[in-house]
Structures are given as structure tokens and as C-alpha cells.
C-alpha distance (Angstrom), angle and dihedral (degrees) to the residues before:
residue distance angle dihedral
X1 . . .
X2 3.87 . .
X3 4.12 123.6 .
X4 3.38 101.8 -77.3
X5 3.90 103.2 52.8
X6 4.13 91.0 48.2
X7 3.78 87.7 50.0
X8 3.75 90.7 58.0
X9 3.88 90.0 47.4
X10 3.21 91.5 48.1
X11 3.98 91.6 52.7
X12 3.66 88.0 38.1
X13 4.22 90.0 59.3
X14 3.77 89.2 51.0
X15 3.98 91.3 47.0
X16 4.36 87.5 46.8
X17 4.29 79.5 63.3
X18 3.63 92.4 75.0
X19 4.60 85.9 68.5
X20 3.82 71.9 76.0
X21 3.68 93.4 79.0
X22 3.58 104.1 61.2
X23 3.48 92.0 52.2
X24 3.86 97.7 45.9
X25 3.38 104.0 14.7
X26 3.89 124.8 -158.2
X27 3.51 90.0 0.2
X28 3.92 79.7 79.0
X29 3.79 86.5 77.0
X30 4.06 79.0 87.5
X31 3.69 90.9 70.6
X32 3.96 101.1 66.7
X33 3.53 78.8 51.2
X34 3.54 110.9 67.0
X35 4.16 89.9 33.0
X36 3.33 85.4 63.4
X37 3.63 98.1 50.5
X38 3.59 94.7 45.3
X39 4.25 89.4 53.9
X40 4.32 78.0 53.6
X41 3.59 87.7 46.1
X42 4.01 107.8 53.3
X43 3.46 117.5 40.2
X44 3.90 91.7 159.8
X45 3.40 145.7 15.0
X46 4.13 135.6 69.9
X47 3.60 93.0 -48.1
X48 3.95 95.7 46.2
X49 3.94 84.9 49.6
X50 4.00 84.0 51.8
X51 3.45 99.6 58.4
X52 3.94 102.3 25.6
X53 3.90 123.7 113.1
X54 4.00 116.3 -155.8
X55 3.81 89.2 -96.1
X56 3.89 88.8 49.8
X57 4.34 90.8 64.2
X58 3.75 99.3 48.6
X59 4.09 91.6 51.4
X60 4.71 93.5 33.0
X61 3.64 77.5 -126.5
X62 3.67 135.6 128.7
X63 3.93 87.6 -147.3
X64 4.12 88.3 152.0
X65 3.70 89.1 57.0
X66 3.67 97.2 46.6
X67 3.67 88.1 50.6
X68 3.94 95.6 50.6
X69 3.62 96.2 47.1
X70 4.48 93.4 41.1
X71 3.45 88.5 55.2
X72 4.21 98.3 37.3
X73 4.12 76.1 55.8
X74 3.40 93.2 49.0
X75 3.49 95.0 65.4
X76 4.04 92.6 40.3
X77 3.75 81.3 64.3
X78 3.63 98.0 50.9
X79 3.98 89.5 45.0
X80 3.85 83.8 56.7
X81 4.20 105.2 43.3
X82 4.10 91.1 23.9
X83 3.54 120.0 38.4
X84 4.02 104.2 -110.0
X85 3.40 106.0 175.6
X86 4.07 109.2 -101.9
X87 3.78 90.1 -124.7
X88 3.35 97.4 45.9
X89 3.58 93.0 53.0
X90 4.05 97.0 43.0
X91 4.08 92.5 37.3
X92 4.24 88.2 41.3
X93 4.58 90.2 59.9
X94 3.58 86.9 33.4
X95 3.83 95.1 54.3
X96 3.82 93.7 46.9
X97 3.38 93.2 48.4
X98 3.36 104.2 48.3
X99 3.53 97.7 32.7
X100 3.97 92.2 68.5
X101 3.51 90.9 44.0
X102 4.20 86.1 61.3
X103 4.00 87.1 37.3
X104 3.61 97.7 55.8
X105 4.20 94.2 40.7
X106 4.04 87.4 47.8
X107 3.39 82.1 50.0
X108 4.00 104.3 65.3
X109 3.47 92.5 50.4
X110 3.89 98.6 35.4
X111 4.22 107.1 33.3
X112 4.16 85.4 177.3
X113 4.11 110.3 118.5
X114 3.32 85.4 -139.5
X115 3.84 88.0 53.7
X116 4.14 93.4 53.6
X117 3.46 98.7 42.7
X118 4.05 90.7 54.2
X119 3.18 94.8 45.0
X120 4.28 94.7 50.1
X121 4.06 83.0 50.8
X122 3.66 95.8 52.5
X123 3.46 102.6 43.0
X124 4.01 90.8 46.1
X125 3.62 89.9 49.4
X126 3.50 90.1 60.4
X127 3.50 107.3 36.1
X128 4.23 84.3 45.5
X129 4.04 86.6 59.8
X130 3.60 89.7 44.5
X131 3.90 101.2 52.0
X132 3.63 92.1 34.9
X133 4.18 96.0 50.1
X134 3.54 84.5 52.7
X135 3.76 97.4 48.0
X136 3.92 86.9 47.4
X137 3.95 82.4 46.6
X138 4.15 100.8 63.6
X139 4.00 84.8 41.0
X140 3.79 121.6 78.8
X141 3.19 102.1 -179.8
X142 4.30 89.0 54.3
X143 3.60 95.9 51.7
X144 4.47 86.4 60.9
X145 3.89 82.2 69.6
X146 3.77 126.2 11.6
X147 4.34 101.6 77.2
X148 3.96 110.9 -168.3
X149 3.63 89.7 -111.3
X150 3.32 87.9 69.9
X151 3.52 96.4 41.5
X152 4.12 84.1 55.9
X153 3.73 92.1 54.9
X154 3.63 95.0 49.5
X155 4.06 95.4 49.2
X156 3.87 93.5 47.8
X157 3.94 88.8 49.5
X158 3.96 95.6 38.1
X159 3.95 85.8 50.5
X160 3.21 101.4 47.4
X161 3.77 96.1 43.5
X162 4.13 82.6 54.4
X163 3.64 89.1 50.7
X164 3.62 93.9 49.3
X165 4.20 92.5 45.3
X166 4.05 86.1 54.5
X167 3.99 96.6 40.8
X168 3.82 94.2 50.0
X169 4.12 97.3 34.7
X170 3.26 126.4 10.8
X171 4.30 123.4 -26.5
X172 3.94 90.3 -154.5
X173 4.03 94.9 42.5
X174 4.41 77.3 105.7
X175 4.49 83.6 167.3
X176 3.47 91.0 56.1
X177 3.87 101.2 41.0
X178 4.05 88.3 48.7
X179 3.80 99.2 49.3
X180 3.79 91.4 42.6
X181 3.78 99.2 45.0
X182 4.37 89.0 45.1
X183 3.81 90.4 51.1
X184 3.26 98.4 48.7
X185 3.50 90.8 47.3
X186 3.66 97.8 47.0
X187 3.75 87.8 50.9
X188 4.28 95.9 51.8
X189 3.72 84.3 41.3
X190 4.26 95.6 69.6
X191 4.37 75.4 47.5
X192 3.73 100.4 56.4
X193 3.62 118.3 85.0
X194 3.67 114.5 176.7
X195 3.74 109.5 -50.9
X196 3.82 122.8 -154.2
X197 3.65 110.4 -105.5
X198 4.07 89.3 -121.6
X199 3.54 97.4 51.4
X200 3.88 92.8 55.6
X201 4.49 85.6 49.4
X202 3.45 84.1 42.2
X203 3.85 98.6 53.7
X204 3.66 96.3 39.6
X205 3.71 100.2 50.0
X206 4.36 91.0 39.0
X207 4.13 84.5 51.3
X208 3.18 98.5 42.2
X209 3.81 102.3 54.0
X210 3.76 92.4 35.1
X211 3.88 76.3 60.2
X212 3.36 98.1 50.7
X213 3.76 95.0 40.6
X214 3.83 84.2 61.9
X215 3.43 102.9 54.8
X216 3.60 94.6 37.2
X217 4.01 83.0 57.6
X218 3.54 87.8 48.2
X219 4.16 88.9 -126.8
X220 4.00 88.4 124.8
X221 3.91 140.5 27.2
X222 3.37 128.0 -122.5
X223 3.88 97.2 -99.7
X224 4.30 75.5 45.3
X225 3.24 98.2 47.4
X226 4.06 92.5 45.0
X227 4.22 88.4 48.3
X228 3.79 84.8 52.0
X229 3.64 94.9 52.5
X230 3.89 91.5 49.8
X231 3.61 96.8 47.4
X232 4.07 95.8 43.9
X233 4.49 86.0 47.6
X234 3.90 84.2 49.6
X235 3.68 95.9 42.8
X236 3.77 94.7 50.3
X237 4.10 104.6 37.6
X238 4.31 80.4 42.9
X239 3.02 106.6 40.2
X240 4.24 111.1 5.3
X241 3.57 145.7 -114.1
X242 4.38 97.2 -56.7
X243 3.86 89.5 54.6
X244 3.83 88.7 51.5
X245 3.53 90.0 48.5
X246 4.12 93.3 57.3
X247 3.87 89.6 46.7
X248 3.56 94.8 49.7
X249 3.93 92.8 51.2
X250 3.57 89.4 56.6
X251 3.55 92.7 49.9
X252 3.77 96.6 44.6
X253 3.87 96.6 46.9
X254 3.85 90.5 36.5
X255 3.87 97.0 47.0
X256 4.19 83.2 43.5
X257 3.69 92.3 47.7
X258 3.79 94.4 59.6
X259 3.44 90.8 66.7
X260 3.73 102.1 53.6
X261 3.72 107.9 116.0
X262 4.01 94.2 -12.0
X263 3.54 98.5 156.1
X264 3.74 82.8 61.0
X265 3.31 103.2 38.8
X266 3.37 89.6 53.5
X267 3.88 90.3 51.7
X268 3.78 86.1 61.7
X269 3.35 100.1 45.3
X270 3.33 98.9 -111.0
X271 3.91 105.3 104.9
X272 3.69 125.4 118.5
X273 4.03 114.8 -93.6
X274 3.87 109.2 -101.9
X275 3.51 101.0 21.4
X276 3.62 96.6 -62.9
X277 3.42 99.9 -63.7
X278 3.63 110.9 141.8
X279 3.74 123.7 -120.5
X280 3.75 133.6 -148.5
X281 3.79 93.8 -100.1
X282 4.14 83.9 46.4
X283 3.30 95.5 45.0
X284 4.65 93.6 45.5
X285 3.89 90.1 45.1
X286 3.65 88.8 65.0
X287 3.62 101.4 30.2
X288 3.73 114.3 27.0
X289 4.20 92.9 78.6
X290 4.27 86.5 51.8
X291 4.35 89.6 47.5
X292 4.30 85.8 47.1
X293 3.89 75.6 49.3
X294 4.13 91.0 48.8
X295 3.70 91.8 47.6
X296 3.57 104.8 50.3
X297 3.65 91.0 45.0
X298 3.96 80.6 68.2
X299 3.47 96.8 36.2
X300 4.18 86.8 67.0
X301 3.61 100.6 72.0
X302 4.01 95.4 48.9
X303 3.68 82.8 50.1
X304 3.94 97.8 -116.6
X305 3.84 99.9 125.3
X306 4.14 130.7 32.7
X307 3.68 133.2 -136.4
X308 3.96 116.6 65.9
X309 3.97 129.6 -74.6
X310 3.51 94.2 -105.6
X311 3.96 96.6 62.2
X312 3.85 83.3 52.8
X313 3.86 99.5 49.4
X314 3.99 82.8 40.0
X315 3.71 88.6 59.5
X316 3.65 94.4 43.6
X317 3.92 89.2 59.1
X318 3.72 93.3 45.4
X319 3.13 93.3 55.9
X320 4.01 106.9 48.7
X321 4.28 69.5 40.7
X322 3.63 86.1 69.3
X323 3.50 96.0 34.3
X324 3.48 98.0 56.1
X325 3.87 93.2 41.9
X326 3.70 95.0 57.8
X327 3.52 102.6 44.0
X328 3.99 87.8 56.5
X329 3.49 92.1 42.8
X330 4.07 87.9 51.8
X331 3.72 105.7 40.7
X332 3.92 96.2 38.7
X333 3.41 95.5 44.5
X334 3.34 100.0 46.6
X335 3.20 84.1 80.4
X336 3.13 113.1 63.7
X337 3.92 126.0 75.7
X338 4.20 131.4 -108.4
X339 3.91 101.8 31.5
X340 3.80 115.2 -175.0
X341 3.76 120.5 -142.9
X342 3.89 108.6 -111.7
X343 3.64 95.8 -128.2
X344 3.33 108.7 55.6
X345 4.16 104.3 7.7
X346 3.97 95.0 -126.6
X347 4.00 111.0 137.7
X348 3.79 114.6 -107.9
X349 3.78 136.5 170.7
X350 3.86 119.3 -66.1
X351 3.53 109.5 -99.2
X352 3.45 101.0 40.0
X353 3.78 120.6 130.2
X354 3.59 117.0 -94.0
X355 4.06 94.1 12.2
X356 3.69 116.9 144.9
X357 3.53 131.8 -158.5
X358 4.16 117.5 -166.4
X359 3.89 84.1 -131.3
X360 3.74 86.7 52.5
X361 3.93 99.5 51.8
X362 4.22 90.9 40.8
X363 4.10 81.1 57.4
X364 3.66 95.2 47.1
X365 4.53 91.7 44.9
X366 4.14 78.8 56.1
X367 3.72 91.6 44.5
X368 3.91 88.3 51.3
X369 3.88 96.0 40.1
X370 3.63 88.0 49.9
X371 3.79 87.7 59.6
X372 3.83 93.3 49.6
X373 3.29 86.6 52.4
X374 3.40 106.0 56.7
X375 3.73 95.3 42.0
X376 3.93 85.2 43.3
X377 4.31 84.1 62.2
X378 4.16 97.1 31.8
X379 4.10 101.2 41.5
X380 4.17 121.0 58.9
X381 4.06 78.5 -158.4
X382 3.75 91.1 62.1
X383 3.86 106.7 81.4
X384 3.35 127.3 161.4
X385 3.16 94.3 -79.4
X386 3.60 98.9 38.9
X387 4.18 82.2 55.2
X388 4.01 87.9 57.8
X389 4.02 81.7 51.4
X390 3.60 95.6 57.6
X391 4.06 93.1 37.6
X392 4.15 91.2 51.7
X393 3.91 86.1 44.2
X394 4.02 96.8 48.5
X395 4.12 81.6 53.5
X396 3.58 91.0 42.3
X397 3.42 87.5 58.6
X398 3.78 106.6 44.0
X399 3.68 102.5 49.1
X400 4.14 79.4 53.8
X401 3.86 86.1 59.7
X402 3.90 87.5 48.3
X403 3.83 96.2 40.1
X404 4.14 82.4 48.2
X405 3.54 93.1 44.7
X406 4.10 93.6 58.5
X407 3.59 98.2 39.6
X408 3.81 114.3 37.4
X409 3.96 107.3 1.2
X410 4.30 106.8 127.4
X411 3.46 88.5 -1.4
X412 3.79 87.3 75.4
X413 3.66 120.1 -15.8
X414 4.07 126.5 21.0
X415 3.82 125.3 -120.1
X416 4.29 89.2 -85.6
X417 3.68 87.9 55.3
X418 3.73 94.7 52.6
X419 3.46 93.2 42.2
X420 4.02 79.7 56.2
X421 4.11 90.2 49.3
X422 3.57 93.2 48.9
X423 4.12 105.4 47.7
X424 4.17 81.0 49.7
X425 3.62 88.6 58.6
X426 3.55 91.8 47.9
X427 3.72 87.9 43.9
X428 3.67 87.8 48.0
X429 4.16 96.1 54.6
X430 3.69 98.4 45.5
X431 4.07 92.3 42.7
X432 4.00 90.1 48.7
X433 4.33 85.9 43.4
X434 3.24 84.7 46.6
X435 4.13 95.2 53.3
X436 3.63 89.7 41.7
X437 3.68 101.0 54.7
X438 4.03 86.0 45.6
X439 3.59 89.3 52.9
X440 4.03 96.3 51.8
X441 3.76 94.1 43.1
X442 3.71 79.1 49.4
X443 3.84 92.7 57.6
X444 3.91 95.8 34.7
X445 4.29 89.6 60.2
């Protein structure tokens, strides 16, 4: 067992301290305590060695320890003055903990990112369900309304979120990765209402291969690959297996798309950075306005958000309608030679921002229709001429990413951001369709 790996068990035998606190409840607020004055207390010596990071040596300070256990107390705190669910506060430290301690063992044998950042998932996941059944365990009134399917949901997303915080930052940022992963939780928590046991298999293993297959295809990075796993979970406990479906059309075709004519894209100067796999930052400036779209579809029923579900699911599909639209548009046009800047028509280089090529926009009206289509065959709400909705919205939408793209693109925003602009638009159109055709049906009954 080299340095590394007894340095995370070491950290993940301080974390395991916070079981304490269902068992003796505030009293616990002793513990920070006397961690603390131990990282006061030993500046050298075999157990400062155990416990130090690289950082830790240069400054005779256990600085990473300090950090850990701060921000572990942090959320003690807001359990006490705020209401953070018990197990989401014990299962949240334990998770952390524990799930570097797997990352960093997986790690010696398996150097891969890919390798680390699975094996810092499933290890949280497991020590999350752990800490938190035990939490729900020593409280009565808990066990009325937390079911471990839910509990199972909530450590797969809480780890992966964690794994995605340390892949795309910093892995040993621990404060960070703990008051991230228990927000989020505590958010998608007040969301969750008593998921089938299947469902939450179901959405694990479908999100997790789909994840896999991506980064295997080299269509996503890890930090990609990792967003994509979190959004498809989300979309399919939230919102259920036809919303999934939508999102992972885009995300096939799109991811596929990028590597139509590469070599020659790349030639141009036109080719994705990294070989087309998609980033985190790719990947949440096409997707982040359709998950807002996922989440206050379930926020309706608890009573958290107005308008109707419909307007919600419509702005889901307008804006993987965008999505899809104008990443066609982009990586088959790119292509193709004598683009025209949408805003005034005059012929510019390809690769410019807000160029157009007529093979371009005919490849982003399929991407759109293809959309339409499949939330035409998946959604009862989609008629026909809820289809045309989503079609006019996905267009909607990526002539807004053009229009964006020749007026205010690196003046302002970057290509992610616009990508975020756009999919709102489109989520914008089908949403106010959406409201409009409820409102006349309204009127006609």
C-alpha cells in the first residue's frame, strides 16, 4: 500500500466519525473539535506524514485536514439551523471520504481517468447508502419517508456529481466536492417521490453504459462523459424513460456528427477541440436549459413551480430541438465551401461565427424534424401539431445560435455560452407554443 492509498484511509477513518452523530447527536459537535486540535498538535512525525498532502509539508500544516473536517462541520451546522436531511449529511462525508479512498486504490492498479473516476463513484455510492441507511436507522421518524430506492438514486447522483467536481477541478478540493455533492442532493431530494426500485436499476445501468459507450467512442471526455451520466440519471428518475430517450438521440447523433469528415474539418480549421470529444462545458451548454426543463417538470406536482407539465416537457424538446439542429447545421456544414454570414448574407471564410451554408441549415431542419419525430412517437402530448411545435422551436432556436454567433460571440460570451442562449430560445418557443395551444383548447371546451 504506497503513500497515497494510506492517506486516503486515513482521511476516510476521520470521515467514518461523522456515524457518531446519529447515535449521539449534537454532542457530535465535539468531534471537529478534537480533529482540529490534533492537526494544531502534530506538525511532524509518522502520523503528520500519514495524513499530509504535498501542500501540507512545505507549510508543517495539515491544511488538507483542516479543510475536510471545516467543511464536514459546515454541513453539521446546516443540518442543525436548516433542516439537511440526517442522511444526506452522514451518507454526503461518508461518500467523499470513502469514495477517494476506492479512487486512489483503483487507481494503482488502473492509472486510466476513466478508471479513477469510476472507481470514486462506486465506492461513494456505496458507502453513501451505507451511512445514510444507518442514519435513517437510529431515526424513526426518517424511516416513515426516505425508502432505499431513493436512497440508491441519491448516492449514484451525489457520487457522480463528486466525481465530476474532482475530474473537471480539482480531485483533492474534498470542501468543495462535499458542499456541492450535499446541495445538490438536498435539492433532488424535495424532487424524489418514491421511485420504483426498477426504474432506479434501470437508470443506473442505461446511464452508465451509455456513458461508457461514449467515452469508449471517444465522442465525450471524462468530465463529458461524467456530465452525461448525471444529466441522463436525472432525466430518467425526473422525468422517465421517453425524456431519456430524446436526450440520448441528441447525444448519439451529435457526438456521431462531430466526426463526419474530421480529418477535414480539422484541415480547415473548423474541427472540434480534442478530437471531438465533448467536454463538460460542451456537453452543459447544450443540455443544462433541457435538465432546468426536467426539473421543473417535477417540481409541478409538489407545487414548487407554476405553469402546466406540458409547457415544461415542451421546452425540454425544444431545446434538445435546437440542440440537435445546430450541431448538424455546424458540423455538416462546415464542410462545405462559400458560407454567408447570417446577418448580412456577404460570403466569409468557413469557420466564422454565424456563417451559414444552405447544406448546413437543410442538416440542421433534419436534425430538428428528427426531434419532432421522436417526441411525436414517445410523448401522447406530442401531436401532430405539437410535433410542428417542437420542429418550428428547434429552428427557432438555431438561427438564434447563428444570429448570436455573428453579433456578440467572443465579444461577450464563448461558443458554450451561445450554445446556452440558443437551446433557451428554443426552450422558450416551444414552452410559449406550448402555453398558447393550452390556452385555446382552454377557451374552445
Amino acid at each position: 500500500m504506497n503513500r497515497t492509498v494510506r492517506r486516503a484511509g486515513a482521511f476516510a477513518l476521520v470521515g467514518s466519525l461523522v456515524l457518531a452523530v446519529p447515535v449521539v447527536g449534537r454532542l457530535a459537535v465535539a468531534i471537529p473539535a478534537v480533529v482540529l486540535a490534533f492537526t494544531a498538535a502534530v506538525d511532524e512525525g509518522p502520523l503528520f506524514e500519514l495524513f499530509a498532502r504535498p501542500g501540507d509539508r512545505e507549510e508543517d500544516r495539515l491544511y488538507g485536514l483542516i479543510g475536510f473536517t471545516l467543511a464536514a462541520t459546515g454541513l453539521g451546522i446546516l443540518w442543525v439551523i436548516a433542516a439537511l436531511p440526517l442522511p444526506v449529511f452522514v451518507g454526503t462525508v461518508l461518500l467523499v471520504a470513502w469514495g477517494n479512498l476506492t479512487s486512489e486504490a483503483v487507481k494503482q492498479r488502473y492509472p486510466d481517468p476513466f478508471a479513477a473516476s469510476a472507481g470514486f463513484a462506486a465506492g461513494g455510492s456505496v458507502a453513501f447508502v451505507a451511512g445514510a441507511a444507518f442514519a435513517v436507522s437510529r431515526e424513526p421518524a426518517l424511516s416513515i419517508g426516505v425508502q432505499l430506492p431513493e436512497l440508491a438514486f441519491l448516492a449514484v447522483a451525489g457520487a457522480v456529481m463528486g466525481a465530476l467536481v474532482r475530474a473537471a477541478l480539482f480531485e483533492r478540493d474534498d470542501p468543495l466536492v462535499l458542499w456541492s455533492v450535499a446541495l445538490t442532493l438536498w435539492f433532488l431530494g424535495d424532487l424524489v417521490r418514491e421511485p420504483v426500485p426498477g426504474e432506479v436499476a434501470l437508470a443506473v445501468g442505461v446511464t452508465v453504459a451509455f456513458g461508457y459507450v461514449s467515452y469508449y467512442l471517444e465522442t465525450a471526455s471524462v468530465p463529458g462523459m461524467l456530465t452525461g451520466v448525471l444529466l441522463g440519471l436525472l432525466t430518467i428518475v425526473l422525468g422517465g424513460l421517453e425524456w431519456f430517450a430524446v436526450l440520448i438521440a441528441f447525444y448519439g447523433v451529435g457526438g456521431l456528427s462531430t466526426k463526419f469528415k474530421y480529418e477535414e474539418k480539422a484541415e480547415r480549421g473548423v474541427a472540434e477541440d480534442n478530437e471531438g470529444a465533448r467536454g463538460s462545458g460542451n456537453v452543459l451548454g447544450n443540455s443544462a436549459v433541457a435538465l432546468a426543463a426536467v426539473v421543473g417538470y417535477a417540481a409541478v406536482e409538489p407545487g414548487y413551480v407554476p405553469l402546466a407539465e406540458e409547457v415544461y416537457l415542451f421546452a425540454f424538446v425544444g431545446s434538445l430541438a435546437t440542440a440537435m439542429s445546430d450541431t448538424l447545421s455546424s458540423e455538416i456544414g462546415a464542410v462545405y465551401d462559400n458560407p454567408r454570414l447570417v446577418t448580412t448574407g456577404a460570403r466569409v471564410e468557413p469557420g466564422t461565427d454565424g456563417a451559414i451554408t444552405w447544406q448546413g441549415e437543410l442538416a440542421g431542419f433534419v436534425g430538428a424534424a428528427l426531434v419532432a419525430a421522436v417526441a411525436y412517437a414517445l410523448f401522447p402530448a406530442v401531436d401532430t401539431a405539437g410535433a410542428g411545435v417542437v420542429f418550428v422551436a428547434g429552428v427557432a432556436g438555431m438561427t438564434a445560435d447563428s444570429v448570436l454567433g455573428a453579433t456578440i460571440e467572443d465579444d461577450f460570451v464563448g461558443n458554450q455560452g451561445v450554445n446556452f442562449l440558443a437551446t433557451l430560445v428554443g426552450a422558450l418557443v416551444g414552452g410559449a407554443l406550448a402555453v398558447l395551444a393550452l390556452d385555446v383548447a382552454l377557451a374552445l371546451s
